[in-house]
N, C-alpha and C positions, 0 to 999 in steps of 0.2 A: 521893857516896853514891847518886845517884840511879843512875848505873852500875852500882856494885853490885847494885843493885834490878833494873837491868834483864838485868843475867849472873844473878843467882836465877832470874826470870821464865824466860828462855831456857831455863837447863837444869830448870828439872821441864814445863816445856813440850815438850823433847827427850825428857825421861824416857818421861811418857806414850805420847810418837810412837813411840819404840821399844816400852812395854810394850803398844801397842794392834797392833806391826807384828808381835811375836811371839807375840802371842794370835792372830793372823791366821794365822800360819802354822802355829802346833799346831792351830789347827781345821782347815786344810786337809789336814796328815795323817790328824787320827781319820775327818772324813769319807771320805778317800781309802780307808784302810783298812776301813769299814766297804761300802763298795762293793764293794772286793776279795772281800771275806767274803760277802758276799749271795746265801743261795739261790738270789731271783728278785731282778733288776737293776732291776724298778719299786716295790721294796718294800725300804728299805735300811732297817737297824737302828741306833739310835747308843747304844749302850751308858752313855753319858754325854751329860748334854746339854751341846754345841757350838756356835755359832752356825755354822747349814748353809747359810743362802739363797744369801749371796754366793759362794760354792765347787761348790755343786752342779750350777751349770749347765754351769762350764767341766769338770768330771770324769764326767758321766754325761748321755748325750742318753736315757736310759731310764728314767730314775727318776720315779715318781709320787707317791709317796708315804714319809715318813719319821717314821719310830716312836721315839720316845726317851721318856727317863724325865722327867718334872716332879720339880720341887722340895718337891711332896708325896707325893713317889714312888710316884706312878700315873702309868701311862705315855700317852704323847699321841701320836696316829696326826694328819698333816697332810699334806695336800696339796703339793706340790712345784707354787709360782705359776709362770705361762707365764714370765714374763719374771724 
């Protein structure tokens, strides 16, 4: 029994790893794509909000600033941090 217990444990442990590795990778697209689209490449738009920090540095040495919508949908202009 305790086996069992611990192949449960494994796989929603697995689960999340995957559901947190393919949330990783769909924000890497919408960011990707929202750089693509950018008027000005220090001022990037996300249409939806995405988790950007970790993606944006490896896809744009230009970028300063990133504008999306909040969850009270007004939009939040923030800083792109050095590192």
């Amino acid at each position: 029994s305790c086996f069992n217990e611990a192949v449960e444990f494994a796989v929603r442990l697995l689960k999340r790893f995957i559901a947190s590795a393919n949330g990783s990778a769909d924000a890497k697209k919408i960011v990707a794509k929202a750089i693509a689209d950018a008027d000005d490449p220090r001022v990037i738009v996300l249409e939806q909000y995405t988790p950007w920090k970790k993606t944006v540095h490896s896809l744009s040495n230009e970028a300063l600033y990133m504008v999306y919508p909040s969850h009270s949908g007004k939009w939040i202009i923030q800083t792109v941090p050095v590192e």
